[in-house]
mmCIF file as Biopython writes it, N, C-alpha, C and O atoms, coordinates in Angstrom:
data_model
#
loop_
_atom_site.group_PDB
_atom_site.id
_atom_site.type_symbol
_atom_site.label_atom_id
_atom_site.label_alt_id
_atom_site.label_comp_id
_atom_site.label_asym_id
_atom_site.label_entity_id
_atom_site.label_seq_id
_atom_site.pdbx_PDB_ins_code
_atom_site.Cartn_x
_atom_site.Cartn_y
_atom_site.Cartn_z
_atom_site.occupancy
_atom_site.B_iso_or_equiv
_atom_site.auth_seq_id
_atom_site.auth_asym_id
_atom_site.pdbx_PDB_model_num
ATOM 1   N N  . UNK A ? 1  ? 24.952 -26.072 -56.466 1.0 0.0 1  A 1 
ATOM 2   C CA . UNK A ? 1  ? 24.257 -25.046 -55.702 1.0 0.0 1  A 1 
ATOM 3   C C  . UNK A ? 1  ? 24.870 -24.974 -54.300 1.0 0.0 1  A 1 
ATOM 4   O O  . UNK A ? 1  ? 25.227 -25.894 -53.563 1.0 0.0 1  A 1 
ATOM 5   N N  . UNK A ? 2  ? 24.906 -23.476 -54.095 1.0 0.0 2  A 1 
ATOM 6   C CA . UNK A ? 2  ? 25.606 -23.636 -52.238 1.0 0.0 2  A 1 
ATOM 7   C C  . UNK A ? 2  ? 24.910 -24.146 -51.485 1.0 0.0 2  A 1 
ATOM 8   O O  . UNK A ? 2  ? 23.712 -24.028 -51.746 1.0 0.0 2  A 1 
ATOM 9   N N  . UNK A ? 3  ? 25.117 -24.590 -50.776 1.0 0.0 3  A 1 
ATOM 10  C CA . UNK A ? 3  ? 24.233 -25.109 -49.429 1.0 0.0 3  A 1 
ATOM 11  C C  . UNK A ? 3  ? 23.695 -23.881 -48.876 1.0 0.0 3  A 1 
ATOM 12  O O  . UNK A ? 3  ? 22.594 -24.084 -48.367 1.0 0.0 3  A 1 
ATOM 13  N N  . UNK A ? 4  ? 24.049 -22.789 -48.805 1.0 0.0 4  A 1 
ATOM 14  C CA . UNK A ? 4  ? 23.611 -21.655 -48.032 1.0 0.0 4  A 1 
ATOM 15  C C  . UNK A ? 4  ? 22.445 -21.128 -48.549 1.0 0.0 4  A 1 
ATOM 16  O O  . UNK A ? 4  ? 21.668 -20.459 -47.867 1.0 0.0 4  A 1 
ATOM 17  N N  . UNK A ? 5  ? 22.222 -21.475 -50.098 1.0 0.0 5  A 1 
ATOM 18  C CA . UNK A ? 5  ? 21.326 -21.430 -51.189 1.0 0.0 5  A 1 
ATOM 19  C C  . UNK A ? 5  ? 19.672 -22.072 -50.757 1.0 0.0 5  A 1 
ATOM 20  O O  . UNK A ? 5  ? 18.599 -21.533 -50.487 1.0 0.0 5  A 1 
ATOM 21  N N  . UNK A ? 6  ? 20.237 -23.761 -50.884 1.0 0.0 6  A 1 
ATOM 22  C CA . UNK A ? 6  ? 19.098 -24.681 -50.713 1.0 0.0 6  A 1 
ATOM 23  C C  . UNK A ? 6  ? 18.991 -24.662 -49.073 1.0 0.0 6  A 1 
ATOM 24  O O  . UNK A ? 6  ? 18.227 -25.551 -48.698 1.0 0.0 6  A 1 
ATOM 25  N N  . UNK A ? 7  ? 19.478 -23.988 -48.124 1.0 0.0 7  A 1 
ATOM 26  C CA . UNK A ? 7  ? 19.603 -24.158 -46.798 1.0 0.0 7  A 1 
ATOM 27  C C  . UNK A ? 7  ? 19.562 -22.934 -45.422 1.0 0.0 7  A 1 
ATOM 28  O O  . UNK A ? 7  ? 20.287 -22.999 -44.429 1.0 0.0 7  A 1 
ATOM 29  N N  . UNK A ? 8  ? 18.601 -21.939 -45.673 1.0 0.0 8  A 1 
ATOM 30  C CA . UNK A ? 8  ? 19.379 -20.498 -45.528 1.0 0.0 8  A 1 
ATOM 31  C C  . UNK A ? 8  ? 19.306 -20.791 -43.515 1.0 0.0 8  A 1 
ATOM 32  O O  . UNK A ? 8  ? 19.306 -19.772 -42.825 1.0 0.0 8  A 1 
ATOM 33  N N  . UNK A ? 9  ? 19.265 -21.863 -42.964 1.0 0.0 9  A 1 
ATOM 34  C CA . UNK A ? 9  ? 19.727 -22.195 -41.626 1.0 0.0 9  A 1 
ATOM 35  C C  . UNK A ? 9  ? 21.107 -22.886 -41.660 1.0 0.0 9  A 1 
ATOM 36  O O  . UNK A ? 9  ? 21.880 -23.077 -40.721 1.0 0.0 9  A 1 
ATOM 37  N N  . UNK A ? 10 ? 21.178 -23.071 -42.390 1.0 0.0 10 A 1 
ATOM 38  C CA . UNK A ? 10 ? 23.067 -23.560 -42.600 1.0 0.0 10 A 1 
ATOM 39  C C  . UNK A ? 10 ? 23.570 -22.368 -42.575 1.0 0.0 10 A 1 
ATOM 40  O O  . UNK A ? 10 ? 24.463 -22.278 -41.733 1.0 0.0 10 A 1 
ATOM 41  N N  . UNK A ? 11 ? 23.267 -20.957 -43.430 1.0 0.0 11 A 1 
ATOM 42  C CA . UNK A ? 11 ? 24.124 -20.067 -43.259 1.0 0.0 11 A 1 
ATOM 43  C C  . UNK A ? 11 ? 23.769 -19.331 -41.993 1.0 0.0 11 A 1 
ATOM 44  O O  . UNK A ? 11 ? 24.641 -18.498 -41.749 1.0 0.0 11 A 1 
ATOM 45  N N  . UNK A ? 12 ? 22.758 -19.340 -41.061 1.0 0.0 12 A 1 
ATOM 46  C CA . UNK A ? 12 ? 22.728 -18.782 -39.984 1.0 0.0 12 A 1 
ATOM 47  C C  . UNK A ? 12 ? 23.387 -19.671 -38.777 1.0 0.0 12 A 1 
ATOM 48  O O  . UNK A ? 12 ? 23.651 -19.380 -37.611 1.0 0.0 12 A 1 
ATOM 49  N N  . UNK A ? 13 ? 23.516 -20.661 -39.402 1.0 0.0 13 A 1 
ATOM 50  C CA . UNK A ? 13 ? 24.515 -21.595 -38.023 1.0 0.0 13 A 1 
ATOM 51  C C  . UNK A ? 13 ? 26.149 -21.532 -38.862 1.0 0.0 13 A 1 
ATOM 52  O O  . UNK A ? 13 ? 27.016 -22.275 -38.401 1.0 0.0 13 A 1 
ATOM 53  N N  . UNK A ? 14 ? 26.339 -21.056 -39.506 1.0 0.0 14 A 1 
ATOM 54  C CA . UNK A ? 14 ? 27.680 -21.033 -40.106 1.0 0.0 14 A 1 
ATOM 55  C C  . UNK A ? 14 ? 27.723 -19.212 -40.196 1.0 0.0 14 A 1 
ATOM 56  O O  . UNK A ? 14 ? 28.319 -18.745 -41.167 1.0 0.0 14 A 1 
ATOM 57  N N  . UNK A ? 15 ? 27.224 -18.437 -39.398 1.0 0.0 15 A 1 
ATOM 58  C CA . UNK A ? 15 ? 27.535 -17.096 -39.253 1.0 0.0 15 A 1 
ATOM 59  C C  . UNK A ? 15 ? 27.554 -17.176 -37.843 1.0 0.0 15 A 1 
ATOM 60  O O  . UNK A ? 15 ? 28.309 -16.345 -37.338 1.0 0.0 15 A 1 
ATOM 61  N N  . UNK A ? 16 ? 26.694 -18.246 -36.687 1.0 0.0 16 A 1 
ATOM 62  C CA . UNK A ? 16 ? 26.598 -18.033 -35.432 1.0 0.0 16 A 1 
ATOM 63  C C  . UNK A ? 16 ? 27.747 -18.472 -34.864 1.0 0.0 16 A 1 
ATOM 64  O O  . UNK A ? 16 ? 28.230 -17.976 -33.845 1.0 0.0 16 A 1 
ATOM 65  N N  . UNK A ? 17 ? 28.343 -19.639 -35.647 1.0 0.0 17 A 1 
ATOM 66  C CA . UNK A ? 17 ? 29.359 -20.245 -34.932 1.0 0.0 17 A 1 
ATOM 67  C C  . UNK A ? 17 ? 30.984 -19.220 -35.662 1.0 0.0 17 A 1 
ATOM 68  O O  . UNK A ? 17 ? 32.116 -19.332 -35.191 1.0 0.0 17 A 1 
ATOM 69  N N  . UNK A ? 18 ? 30.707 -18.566 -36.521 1.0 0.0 18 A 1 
ATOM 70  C CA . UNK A ? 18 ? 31.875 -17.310 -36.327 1.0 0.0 18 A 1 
ATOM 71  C C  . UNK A ? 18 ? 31.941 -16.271 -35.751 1.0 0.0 18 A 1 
ATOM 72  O O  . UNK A ? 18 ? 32.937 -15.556 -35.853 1.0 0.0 18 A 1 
ATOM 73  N N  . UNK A ? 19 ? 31.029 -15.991 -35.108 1.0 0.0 19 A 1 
ATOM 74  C CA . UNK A ? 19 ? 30.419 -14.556 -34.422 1.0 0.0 19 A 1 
ATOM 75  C C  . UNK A ? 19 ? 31.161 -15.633 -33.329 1.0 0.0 19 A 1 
ATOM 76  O O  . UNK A ? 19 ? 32.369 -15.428 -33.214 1.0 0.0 19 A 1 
ATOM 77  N N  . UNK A ? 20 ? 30.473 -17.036 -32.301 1.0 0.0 20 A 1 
ATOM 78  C CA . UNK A ? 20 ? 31.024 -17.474 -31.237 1.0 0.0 20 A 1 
ATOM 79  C C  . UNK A ? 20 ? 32.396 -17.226 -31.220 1.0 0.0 20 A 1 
ATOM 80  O O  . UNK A ? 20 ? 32.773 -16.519 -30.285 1.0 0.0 20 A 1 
ATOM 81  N N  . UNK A ? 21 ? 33.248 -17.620 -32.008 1.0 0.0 21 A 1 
ATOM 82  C CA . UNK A ? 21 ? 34.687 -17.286 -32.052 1.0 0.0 21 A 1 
ATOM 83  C C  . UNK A ? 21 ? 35.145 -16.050 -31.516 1.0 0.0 21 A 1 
ATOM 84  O O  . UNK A ? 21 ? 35.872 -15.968 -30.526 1.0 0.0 21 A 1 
ATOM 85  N N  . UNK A ? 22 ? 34.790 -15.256 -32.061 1.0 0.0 22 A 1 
ATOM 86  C CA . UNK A ? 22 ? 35.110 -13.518 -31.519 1.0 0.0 22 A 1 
ATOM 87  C C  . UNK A ? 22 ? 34.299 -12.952 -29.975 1.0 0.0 22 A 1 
ATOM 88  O O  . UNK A ? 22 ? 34.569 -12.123 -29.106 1.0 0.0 22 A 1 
ATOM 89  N N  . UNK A ? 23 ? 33.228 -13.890 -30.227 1.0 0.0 23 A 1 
ATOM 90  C CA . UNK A ? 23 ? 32.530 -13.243 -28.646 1.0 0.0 23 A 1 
ATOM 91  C C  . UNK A ? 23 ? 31.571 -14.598 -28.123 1.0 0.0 23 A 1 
ATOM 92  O O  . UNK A ? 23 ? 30.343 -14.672 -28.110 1.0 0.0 23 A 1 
ATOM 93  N N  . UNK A ? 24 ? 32.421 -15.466 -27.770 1.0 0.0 24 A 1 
ATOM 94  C CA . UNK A ? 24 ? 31.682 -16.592 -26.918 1.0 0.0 24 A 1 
ATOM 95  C C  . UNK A ? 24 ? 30.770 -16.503 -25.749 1.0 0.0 24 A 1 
ATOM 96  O O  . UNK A ? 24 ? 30.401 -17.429 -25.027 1.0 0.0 24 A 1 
ATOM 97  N N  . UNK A ? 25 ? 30.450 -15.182 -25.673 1.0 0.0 25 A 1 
ATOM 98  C CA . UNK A ? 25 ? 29.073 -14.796 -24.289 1.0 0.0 25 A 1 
ATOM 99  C C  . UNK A ? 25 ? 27.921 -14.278 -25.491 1.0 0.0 25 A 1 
ATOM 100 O O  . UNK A ? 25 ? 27.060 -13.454 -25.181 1.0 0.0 25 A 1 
ATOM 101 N N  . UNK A ? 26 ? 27.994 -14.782 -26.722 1.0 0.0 26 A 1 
ATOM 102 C CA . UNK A ? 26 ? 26.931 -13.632 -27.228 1.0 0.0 26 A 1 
ATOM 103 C C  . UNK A ? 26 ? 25.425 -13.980 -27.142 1.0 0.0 26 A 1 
ATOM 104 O O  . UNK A ? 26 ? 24.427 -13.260 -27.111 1.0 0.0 26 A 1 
ATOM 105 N N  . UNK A ? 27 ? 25.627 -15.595 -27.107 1.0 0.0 27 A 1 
ATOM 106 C CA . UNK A ? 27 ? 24.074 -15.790 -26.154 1.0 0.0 27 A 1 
ATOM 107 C C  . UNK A ? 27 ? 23.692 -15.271 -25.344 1.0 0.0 27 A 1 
ATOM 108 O O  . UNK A ? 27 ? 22.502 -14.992 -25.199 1.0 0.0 27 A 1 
ATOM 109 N N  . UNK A ? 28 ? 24.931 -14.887 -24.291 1.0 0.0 28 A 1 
ATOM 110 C CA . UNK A ? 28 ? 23.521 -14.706 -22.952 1.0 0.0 28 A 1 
ATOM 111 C C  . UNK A ? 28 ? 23.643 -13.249 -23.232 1.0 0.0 28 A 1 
ATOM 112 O O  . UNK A ? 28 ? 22.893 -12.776 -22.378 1.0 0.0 28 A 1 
ATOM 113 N N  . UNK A ? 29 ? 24.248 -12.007 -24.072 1.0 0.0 29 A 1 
ATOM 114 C CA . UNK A ? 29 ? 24.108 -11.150 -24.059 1.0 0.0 29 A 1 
ATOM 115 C C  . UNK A ? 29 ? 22.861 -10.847 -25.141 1.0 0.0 29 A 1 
ATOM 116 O O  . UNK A ? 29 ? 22.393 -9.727  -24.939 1.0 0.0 29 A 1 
ATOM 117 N N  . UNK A ? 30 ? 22.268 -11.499 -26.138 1.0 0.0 30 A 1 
ATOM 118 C CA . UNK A ? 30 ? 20.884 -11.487 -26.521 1.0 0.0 30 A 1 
ATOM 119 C C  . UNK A ? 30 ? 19.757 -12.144 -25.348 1.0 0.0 30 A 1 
ATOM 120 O O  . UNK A ? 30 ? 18.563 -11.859 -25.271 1.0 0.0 30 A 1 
ATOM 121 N N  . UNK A ? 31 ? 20.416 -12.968 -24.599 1.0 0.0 31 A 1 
ATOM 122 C CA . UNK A ? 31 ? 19.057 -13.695 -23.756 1.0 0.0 31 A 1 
ATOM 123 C C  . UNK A ? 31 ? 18.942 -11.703 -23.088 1.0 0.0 31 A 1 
ATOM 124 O O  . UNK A ? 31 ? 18.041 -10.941 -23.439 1.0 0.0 31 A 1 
ATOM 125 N N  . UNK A ? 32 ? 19.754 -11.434 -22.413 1.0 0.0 32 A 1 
ATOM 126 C CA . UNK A ? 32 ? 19.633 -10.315 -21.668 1.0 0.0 32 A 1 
ATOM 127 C C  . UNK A ? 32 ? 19.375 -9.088  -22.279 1.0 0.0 32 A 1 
ATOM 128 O O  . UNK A ? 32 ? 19.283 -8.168  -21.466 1.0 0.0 32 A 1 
ATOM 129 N N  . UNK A ? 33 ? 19.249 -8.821  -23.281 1.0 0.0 33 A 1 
ATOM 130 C CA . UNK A ? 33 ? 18.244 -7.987  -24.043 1.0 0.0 33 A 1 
ATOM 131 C C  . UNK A ? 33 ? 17.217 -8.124  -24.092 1.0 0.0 33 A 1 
ATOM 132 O O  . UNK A ? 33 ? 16.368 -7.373  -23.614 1.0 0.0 33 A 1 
ATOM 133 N N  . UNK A ? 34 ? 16.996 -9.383  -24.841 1.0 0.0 34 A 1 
ATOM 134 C CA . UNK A ? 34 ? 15.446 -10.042 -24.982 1.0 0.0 34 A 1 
ATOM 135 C C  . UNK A ? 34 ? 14.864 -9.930  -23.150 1.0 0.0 34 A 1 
ATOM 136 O O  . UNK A ? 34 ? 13.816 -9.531  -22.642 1.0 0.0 34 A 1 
ATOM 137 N N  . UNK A ? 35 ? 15.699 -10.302 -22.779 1.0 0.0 35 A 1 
ATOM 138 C CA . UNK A ? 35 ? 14.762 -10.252 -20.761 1.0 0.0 35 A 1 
ATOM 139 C C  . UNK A ? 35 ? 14.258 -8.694  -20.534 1.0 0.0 35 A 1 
ATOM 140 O O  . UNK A ? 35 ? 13.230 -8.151  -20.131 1.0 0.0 35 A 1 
ATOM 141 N N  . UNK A ? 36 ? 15.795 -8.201  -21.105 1.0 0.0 36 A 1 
ATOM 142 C CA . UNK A ? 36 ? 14.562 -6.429  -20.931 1.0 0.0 36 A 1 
ATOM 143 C C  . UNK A ? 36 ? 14.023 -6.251  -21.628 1.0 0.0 36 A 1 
ATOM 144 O O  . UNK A ? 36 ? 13.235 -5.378  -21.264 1.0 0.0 36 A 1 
ATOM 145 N N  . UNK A ? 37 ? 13.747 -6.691  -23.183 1.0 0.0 37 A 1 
ATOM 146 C CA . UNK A ? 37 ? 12.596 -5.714  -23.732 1.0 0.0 37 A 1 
ATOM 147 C C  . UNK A ? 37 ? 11.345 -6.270  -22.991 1.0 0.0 37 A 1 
ATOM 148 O O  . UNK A ? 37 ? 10.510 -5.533  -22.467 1.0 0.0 37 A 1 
ATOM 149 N N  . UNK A ? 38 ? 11.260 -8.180  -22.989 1.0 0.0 38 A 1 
ATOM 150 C CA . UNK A ? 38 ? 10.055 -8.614  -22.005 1.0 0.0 38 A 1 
ATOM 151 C C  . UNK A ? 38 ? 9.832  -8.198  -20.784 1.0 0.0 38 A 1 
ATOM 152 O O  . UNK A ? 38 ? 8.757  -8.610  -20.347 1.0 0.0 38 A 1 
ATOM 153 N N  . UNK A ? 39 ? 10.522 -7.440  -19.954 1.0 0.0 39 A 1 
ATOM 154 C CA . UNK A ? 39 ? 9.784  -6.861  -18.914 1.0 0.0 39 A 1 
ATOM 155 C C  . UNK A ? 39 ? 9.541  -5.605  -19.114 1.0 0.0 39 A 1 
ATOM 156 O O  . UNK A ? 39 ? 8.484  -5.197  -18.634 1.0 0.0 39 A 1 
ATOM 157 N N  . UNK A ? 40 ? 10.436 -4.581  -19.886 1.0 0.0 40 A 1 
ATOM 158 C CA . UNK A ? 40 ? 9.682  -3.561  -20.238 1.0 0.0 40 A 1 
ATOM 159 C C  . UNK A ? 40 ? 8.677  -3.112  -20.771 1.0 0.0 40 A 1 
ATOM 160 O O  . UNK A ? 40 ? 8.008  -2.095  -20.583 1.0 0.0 40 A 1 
ATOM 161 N N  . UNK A ? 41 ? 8.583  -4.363  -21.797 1.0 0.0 41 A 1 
ATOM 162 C CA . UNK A ? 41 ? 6.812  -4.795  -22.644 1.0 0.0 41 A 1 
ATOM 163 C C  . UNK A ? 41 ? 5.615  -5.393  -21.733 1.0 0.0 41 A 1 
ATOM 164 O O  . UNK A ? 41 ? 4.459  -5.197  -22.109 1.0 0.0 41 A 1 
ATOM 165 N N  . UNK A ? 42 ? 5.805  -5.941  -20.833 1.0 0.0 42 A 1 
ATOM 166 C CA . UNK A ? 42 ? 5.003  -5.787  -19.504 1.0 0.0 42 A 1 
ATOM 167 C C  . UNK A ? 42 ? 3.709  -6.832  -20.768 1.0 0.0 42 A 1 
ATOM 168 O O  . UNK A ? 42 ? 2.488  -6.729  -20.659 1.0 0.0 42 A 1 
ATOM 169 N N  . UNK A ? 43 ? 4.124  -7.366  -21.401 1.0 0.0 43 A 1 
ATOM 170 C CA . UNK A ? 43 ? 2.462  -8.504  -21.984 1.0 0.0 43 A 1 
ATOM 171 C C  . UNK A ? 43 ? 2.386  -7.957  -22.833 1.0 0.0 43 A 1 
ATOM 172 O O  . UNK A ? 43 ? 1.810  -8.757  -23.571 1.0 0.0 43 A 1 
ATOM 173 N N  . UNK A ? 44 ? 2.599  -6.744  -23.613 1.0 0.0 44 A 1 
ATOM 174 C CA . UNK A ? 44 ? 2.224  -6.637  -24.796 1.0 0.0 44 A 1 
ATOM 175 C C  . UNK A ? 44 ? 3.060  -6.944  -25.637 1.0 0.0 44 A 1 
ATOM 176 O O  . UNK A ? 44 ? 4.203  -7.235  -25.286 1.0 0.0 44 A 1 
ATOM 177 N N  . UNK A ? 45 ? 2.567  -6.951  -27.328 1.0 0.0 45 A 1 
ATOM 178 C CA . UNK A ? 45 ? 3.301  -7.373  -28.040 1.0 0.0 45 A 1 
ATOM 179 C C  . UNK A ? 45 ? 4.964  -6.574  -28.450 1.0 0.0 45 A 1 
ATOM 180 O O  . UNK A ? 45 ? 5.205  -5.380  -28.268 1.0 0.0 45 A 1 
ATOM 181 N N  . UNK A ? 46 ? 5.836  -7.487  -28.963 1.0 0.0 46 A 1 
ATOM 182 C CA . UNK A ? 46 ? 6.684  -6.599  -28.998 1.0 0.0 46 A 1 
ATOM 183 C C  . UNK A ? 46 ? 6.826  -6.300  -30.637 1.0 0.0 46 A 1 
ATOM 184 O O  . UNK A ? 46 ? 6.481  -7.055  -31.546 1.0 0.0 46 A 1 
ATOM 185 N N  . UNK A ? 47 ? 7.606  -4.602  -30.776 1.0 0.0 47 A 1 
ATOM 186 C CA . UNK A ? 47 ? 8.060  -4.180  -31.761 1.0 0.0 47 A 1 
ATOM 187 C C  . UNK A ? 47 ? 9.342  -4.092  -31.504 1.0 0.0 47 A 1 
ATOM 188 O O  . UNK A ? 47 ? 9.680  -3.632  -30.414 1.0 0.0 47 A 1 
ATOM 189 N N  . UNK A ? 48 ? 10.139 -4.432  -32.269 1.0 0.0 48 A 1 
ATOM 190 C CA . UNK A ? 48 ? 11.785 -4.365  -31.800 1.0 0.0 48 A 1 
ATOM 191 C C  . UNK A ? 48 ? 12.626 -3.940  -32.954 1.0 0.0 48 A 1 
ATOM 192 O O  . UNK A ? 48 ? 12.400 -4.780  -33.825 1.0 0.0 48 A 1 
ATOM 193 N N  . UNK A ? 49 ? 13.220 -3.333  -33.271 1.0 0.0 49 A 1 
ATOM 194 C CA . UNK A ? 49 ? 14.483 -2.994  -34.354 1.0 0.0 49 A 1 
ATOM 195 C C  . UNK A ? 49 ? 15.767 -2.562  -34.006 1.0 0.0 49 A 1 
ATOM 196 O O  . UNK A ? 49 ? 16.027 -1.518  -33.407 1.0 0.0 49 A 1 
ATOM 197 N N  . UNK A ? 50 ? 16.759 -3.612  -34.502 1.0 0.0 50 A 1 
ATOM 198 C CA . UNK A ? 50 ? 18.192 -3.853  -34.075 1.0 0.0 50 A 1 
ATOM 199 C C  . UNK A ? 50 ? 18.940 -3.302  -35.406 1.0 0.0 50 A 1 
ATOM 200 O O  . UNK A ? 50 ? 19.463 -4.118  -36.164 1.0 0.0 50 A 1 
ATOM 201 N N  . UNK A ? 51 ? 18.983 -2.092  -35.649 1.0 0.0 51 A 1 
ATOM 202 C CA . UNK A ? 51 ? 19.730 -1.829  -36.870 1.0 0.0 51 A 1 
ATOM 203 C C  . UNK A ? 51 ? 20.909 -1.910  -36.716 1.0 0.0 51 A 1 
ATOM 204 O O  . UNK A ? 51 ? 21.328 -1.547  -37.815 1.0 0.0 51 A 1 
ATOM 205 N N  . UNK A ? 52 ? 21.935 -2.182  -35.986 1.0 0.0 52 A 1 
ATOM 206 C CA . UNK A ? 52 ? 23.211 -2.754  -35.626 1.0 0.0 52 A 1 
ATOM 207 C C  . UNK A ? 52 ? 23.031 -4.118  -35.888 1.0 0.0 52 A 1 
ATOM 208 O O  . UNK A ? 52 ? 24.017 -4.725  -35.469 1.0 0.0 52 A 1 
ATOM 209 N N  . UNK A ? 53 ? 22.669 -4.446  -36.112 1.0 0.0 53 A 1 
ATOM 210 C CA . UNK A ? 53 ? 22.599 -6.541  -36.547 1.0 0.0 53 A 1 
ATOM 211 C C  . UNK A ? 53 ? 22.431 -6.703  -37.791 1.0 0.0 53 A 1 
ATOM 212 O O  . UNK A ? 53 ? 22.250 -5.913  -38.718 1.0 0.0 53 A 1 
ATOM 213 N N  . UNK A ? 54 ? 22.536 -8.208  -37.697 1.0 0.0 54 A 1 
ATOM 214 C CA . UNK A ? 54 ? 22.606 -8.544  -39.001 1.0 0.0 54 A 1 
ATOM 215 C C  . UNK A ? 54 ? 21.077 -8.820  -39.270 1.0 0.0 54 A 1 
ATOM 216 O O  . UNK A ? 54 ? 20.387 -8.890  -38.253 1.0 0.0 54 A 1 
ATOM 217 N N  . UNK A ? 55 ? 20.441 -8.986  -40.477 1.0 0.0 55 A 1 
ATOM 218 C CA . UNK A ? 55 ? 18.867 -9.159  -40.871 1.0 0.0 55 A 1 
ATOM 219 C C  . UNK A ? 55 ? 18.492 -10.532 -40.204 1.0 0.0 55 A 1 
ATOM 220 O O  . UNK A ? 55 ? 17.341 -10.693 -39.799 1.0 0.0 55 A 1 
ATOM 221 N N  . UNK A ? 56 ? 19.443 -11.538 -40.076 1.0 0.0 56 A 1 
ATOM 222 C CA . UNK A ? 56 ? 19.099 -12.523 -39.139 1.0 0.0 56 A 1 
ATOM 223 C C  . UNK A ? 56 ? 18.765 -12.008 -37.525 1.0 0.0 56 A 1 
ATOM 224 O O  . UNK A ? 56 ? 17.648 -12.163 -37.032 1.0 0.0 56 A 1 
ATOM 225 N N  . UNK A ? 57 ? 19.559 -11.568 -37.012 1.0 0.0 57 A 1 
ATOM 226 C CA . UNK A ? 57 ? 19.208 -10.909 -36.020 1.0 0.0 57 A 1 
ATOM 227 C C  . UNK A ? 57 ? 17.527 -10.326 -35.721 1.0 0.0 57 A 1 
ATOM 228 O O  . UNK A ? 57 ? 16.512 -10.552 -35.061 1.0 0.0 57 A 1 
ATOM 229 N N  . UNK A ? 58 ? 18.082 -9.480  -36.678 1.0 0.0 58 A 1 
ATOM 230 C CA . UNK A ? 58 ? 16.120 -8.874  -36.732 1.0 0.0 58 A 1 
ATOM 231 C C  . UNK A ? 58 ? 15.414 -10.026 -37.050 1.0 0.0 58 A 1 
ATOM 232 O O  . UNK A ? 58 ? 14.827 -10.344 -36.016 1.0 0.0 58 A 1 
ATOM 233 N N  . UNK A ? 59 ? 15.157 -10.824 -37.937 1.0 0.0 59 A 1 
ATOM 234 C CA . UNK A ? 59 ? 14.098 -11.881 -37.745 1.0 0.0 59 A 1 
ATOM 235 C C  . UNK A ? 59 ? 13.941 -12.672 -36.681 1.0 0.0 59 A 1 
ATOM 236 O O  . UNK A ? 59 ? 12.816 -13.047 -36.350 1.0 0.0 59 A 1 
ATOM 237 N N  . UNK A ? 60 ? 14.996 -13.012 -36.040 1.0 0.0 60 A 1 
ATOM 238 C CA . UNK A ? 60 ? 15.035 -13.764 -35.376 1.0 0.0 60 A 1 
ATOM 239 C C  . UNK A ? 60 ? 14.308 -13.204 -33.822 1.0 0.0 60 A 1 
ATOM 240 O O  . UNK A ? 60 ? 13.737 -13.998 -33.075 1.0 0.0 60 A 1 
ATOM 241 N N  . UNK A ? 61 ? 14.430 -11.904 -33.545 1.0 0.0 61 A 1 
ATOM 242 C CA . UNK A ? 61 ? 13.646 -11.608 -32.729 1.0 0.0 61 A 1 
ATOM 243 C C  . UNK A ? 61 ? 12.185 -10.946 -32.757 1.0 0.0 61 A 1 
ATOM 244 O O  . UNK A ? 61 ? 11.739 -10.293 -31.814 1.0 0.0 61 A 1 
ATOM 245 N N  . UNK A ? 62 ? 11.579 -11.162 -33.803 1.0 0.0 62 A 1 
ATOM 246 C CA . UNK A ? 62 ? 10.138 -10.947 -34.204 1.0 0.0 62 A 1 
ATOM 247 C C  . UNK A ? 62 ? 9.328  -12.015 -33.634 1.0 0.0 62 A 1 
ATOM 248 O O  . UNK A ? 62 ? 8.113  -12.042 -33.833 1.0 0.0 62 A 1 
#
């Protein structure tokens, strides 16, 4: 069985660390999204949809 199978955070740290390769700022360019939708959301809850990302992406910011 793949590991990506029994493990589906192995394949999100084995997609994060190839994405780092091509764009090693891509943390702080999600921290700095995430900072504006939280101040534009001003306390309320957020709804967010990143249809440019991958489905990890979208979960990950729910």
């Amino acid at each position: 069985m793949s590991p990506y199978i029994a493990d589906p955070w192995a394949w999100q740290e084995s997609w994060d660390r190839q994405q780092e390769a091509f764009m090693p700022d891509r943390e702080h360019r999600f921290t700095a999204t995430l900072d504006t939708v939280e101040a534009i959301l001003d306390g309320r809850p957020p709804r967010v949809l990143d249809p440019a990302g991958p489905n990890a992406a979208v979960a990950a910011v729910r």
